[in-house]
C-alpha positions as CSV (number, residue, x, y, z in Angstrom):
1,X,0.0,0.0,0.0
2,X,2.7,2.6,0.6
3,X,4.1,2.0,-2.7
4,X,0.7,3.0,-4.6
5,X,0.5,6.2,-2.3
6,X,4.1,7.7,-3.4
7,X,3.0,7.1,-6.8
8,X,0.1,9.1,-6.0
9,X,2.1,12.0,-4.3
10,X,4.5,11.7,-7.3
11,X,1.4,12.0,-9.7
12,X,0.3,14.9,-8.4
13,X,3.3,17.1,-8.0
14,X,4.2,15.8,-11.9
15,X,0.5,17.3,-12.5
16,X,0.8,20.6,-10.3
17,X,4.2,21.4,-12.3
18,X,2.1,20.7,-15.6
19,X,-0.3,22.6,-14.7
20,X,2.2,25.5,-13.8
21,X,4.1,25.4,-16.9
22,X,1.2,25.1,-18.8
23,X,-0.4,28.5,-17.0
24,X,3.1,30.2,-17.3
25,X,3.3,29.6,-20.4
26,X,-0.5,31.0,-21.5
27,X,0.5,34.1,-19.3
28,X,3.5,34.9,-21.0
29,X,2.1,34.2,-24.9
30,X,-0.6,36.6,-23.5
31,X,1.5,38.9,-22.6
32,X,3.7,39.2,-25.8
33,X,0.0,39.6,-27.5
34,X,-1.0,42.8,-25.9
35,X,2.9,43.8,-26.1
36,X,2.6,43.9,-29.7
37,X,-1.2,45.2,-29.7
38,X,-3.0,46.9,-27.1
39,X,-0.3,48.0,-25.1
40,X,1.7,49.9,-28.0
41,X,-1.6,51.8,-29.0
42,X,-2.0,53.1,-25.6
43,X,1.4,55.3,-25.8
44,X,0.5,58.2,-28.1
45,X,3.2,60.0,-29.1
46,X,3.9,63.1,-27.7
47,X,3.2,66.3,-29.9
48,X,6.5,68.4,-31.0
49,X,7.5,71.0,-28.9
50,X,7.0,74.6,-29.9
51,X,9.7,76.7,-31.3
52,X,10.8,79.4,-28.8
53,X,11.9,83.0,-29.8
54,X,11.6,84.1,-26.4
55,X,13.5,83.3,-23.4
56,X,11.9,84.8,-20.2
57,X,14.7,86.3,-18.1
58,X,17.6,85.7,-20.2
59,X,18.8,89.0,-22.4
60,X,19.0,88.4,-26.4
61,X,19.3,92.2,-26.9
62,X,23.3,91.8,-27.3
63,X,23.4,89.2,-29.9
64,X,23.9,90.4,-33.3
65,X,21.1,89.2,-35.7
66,X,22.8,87.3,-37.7
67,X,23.6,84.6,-34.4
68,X,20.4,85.3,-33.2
69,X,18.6,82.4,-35.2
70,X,21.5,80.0,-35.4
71,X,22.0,80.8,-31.2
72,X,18.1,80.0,-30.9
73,X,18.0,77.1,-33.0
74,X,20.6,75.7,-30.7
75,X,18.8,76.4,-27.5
76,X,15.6,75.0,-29.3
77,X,17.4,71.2,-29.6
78,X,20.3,70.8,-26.9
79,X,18.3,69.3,-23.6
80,X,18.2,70.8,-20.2
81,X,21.1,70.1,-17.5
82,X,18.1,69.5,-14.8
83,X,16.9,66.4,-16.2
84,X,13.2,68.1,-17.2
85,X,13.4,66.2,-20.5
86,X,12.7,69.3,-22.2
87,X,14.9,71.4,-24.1
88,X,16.8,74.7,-22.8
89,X,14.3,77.0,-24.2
90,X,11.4,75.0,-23.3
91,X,12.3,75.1,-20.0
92,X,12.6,78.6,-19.7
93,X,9.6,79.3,-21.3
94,X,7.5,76.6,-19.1
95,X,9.9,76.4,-15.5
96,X,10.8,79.7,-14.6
97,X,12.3,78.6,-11.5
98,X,15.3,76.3,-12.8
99,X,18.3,78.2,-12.0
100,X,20.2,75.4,-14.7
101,X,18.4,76.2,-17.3
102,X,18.8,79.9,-17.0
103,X,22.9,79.8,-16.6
104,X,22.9,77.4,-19.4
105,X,21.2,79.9,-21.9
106,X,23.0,82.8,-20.4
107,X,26.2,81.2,-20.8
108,X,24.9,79.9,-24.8
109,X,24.3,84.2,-25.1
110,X,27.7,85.1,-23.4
111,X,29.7,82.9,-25.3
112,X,27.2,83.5,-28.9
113,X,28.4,87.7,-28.1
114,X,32.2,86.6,-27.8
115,X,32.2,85.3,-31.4
């Protein structure tokens, strides 16, 4: 009698590791379905950010116009020191309070007046 109750014991763990795998294995093919479907629809992209002419505290009155375009065009792409995800100019425009992005476009004036 103890030899037909071991196989029964080793039945059932044999059958709970089936069943396991099995439900693993459904959850993870389910999973790769919505990755490449429902999931990837619900990130919409985020609309371009505007192009600033304007940078709120930060004087543009001493660059010469010929700089001016080329200076804001570069404030325009290169990304915020303060880890905002937004660009220099962007930041100015929408965080008055970063004191990063303000010496960064001050110094980007300063050093677009030197040449």
């Amino acid at each position: 009698m103890a030899r037909s109750t071991s196989g029964l014991k080793r039945l059932s763990r044999n059958a709970a590791i089936s069943v396991f795998l099995s439900a693993a294995a459904i959850l993870g093919f389910s999973c790769l379905a919505l990755q490449s479907t429902v999931w990837q629809e619900s990130r919409a992209p985020k609309p371009p950010e505007p192009f600033y002419t304007k940078l709120p505290d930060v004087d543009l009155s001493g660059v010469p116009q010929e700089k001016l375009g080329a200076l804001l065009k570069k404030l325009n792409a290169q990304r915020c020191p303060c880890d905002c995800n937004r660009t220099i100019a962007s930041c100015r425009n929408n965080h008055r309070s970063c004191s990063m992005s303000i010496a960064a476009a001050r110094a980007a004036v300063a050093d677009a007046m030197k040449r």
